[in-house]
N, C-alpha and C positions, 0 to 999 in steps of 0.2 A: 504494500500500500504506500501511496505517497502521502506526502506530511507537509506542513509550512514550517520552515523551522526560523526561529526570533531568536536571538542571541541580547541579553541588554547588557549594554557596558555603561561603563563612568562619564565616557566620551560621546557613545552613538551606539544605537539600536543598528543589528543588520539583519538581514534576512533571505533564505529562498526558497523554492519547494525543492523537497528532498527524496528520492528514486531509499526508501530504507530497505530495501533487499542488496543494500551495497553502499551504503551514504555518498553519493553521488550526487551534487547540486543540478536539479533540472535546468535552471538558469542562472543567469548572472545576478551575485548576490546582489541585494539593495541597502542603501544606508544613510540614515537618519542622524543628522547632528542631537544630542543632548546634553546636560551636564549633571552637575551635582544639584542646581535648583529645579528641576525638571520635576513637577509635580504629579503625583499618580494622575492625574486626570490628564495632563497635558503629556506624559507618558502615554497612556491609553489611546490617545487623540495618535500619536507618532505612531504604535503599534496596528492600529485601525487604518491608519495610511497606509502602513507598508503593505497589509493584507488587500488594501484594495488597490495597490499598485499591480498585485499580479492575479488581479480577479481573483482572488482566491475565496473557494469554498470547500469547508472541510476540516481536517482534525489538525490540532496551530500545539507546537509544543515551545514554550519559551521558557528558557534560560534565563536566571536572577541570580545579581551577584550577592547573596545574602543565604541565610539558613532558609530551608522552603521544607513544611511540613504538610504533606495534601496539597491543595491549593493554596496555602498561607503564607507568608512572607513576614520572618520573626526578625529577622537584623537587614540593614541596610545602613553598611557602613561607608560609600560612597554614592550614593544617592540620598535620595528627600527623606527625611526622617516619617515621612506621613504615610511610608509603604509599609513600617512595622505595625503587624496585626492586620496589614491589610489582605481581602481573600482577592489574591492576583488572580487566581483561574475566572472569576466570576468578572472580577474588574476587566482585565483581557477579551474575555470571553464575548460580555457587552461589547464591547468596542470594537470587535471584527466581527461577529454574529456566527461566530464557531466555537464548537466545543476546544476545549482548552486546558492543556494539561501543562504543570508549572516545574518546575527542574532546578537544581542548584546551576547555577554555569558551569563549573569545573566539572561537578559528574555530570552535564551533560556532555562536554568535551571528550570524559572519560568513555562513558559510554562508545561516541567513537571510534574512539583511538584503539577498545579492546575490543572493540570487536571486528574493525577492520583496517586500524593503524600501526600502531607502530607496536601495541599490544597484542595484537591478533596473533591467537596460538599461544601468547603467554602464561601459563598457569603457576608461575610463581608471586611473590608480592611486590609489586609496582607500587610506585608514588607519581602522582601526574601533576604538576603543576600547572599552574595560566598567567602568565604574567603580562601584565598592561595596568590599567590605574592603580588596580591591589595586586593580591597575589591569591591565586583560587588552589584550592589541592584538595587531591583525591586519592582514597587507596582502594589499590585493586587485588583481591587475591583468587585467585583460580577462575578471572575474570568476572566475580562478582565485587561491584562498583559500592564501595562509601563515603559520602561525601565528607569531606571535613572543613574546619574554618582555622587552619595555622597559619595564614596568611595574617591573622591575631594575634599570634602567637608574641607574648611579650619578651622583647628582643634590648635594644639597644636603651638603656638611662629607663624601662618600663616601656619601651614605645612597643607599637604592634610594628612585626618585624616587614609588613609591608610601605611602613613608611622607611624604612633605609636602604630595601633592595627593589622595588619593584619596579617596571621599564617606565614607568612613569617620574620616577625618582631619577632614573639614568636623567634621561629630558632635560627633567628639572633644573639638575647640580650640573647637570652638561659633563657629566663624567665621563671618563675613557673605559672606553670596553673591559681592559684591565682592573682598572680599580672599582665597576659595577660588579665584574668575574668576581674578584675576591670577595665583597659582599655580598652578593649570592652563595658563594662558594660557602662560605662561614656559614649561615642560613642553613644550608641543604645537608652540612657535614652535621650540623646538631641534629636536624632531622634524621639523618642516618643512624644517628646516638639511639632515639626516639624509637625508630619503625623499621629497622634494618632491612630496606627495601634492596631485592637483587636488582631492580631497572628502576631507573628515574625519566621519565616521560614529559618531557618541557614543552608546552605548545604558548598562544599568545602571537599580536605578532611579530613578537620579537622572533620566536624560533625561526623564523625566513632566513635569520643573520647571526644563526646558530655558531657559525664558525666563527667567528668574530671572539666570542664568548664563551664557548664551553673549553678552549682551554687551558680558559681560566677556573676552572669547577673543580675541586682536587676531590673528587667524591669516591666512592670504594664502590658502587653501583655501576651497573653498566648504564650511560647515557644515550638516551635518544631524540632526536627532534620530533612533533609529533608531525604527522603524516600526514595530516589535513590543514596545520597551520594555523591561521586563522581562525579556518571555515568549521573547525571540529566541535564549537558551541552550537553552529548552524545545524548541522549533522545529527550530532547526537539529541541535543534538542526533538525533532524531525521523530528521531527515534521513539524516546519517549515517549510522545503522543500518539504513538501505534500499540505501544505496549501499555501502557498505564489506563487504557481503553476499559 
């Protein structure tokens, strides 16, 4: 079955319909400026456009970068504080006049990646990151997906450790590939300490400039870029909303 799949970031909502017997973007994704004040309604409004940019009707799975219980949205750490408690399936839902099943971003990416990226086949314990405004992570084992939130993870003077490594942070401080690497690096080797994952799965769009960066990553895991890039919130999302039916 095909799917719409909605990815929401810190920056911009993307989107496309997704071929899920292969996570295959039917078209060319679409993408919607947003930011951090971007209100659930005027969010809904942006999500509602992109569904009728591609006619779509039918089953919409979107990706939140936050805790998602059911349809419910309990954190929203870069986005509008007015999405906590908010029921996203039902808000979404309205807004494209399709059923609507709601996904963490990271395991939706996950999802993805293990079932037909860079995890596919993998039945050992994965860590999958997402890196762009935060930092999304997921663990995989025997390719069953659980989302986590360490991208919280109290890091540097108390701070959530995605305010001093995430590709958003690179930007920011305009730092060198090198001196991003190491902080990540330090990140993902505590992680290691934590969840002694055999593969570590990097998507975001930074993974495109993978090589730039990973060798800087001094990690005892095997590293992967993910497979899909970007597009594997799009993807797995998509996914989702064929299976949580």
């Amino acid at each position: 079955m095909n799917a719409l799949g909605i990815d929401i970031g810190g920056s911009a909502i993307k989107g496309a319909p997704v071929d899920t017997r292969n996570g295959k973007l039917l078209a060319e994704r679409h993408r919607i400026e947003v930011d951090a004040g971007t209100s659930p309604a005027a969010m809904a409004k942006a999500v509602g456009a992109l569904a009728a940019h591609f006619k779509w009707e039918g089953p919409v799975g979107v990706g939140f970068p936050g805790v998602i219980q059911g349809g419910t949205i309990w954190t929203s750490a870069n986005l509008h504080p007015g999405f906590i408690g908010c029921d996203g399936a039902r808000l979404f839902g309205k807004a494209t006049g399709c059923p609507v099943a709601m996904i963490n971003d990271a395991a939706a990416a996950a999802v993805a990646e293990m079932r037909f990226g860079a995890g596919k086949g993998f039945m050992g314990k994965a860590l999958l990151i997402t890196l762009g405004t935060g930092i999304g992570t997921c663990l995989a084992y025997q390719g069953v997906v659980v989302p986590l939130e360490l991208g919280h993870f109290p890091w540097k003077r108390g701070k959530d450790a995605e305010k001093y490594c995430s590709a958003a942070v690179r930007d920011k401080k305009e730092l060198s590939w090198e001196e991003w690497g190491g902080r990540l690096s330090d990140f993902l080797v505590e992680l290691e300490r934590l969840l002694w994952p055999e593969m570590i799965v990097v998507g975001g769009g930074v993974s495109a400039k993978h090589e730039k960066f990973f060798p800087h990553l001094k990690v005892r895991a095997a590293l992967k870029p993910a497979r899909f890039l970007n597009q594997a919130g799009i993807a797995g999302a998509a996914m989702w909303a064929t299976e949580a039916r």
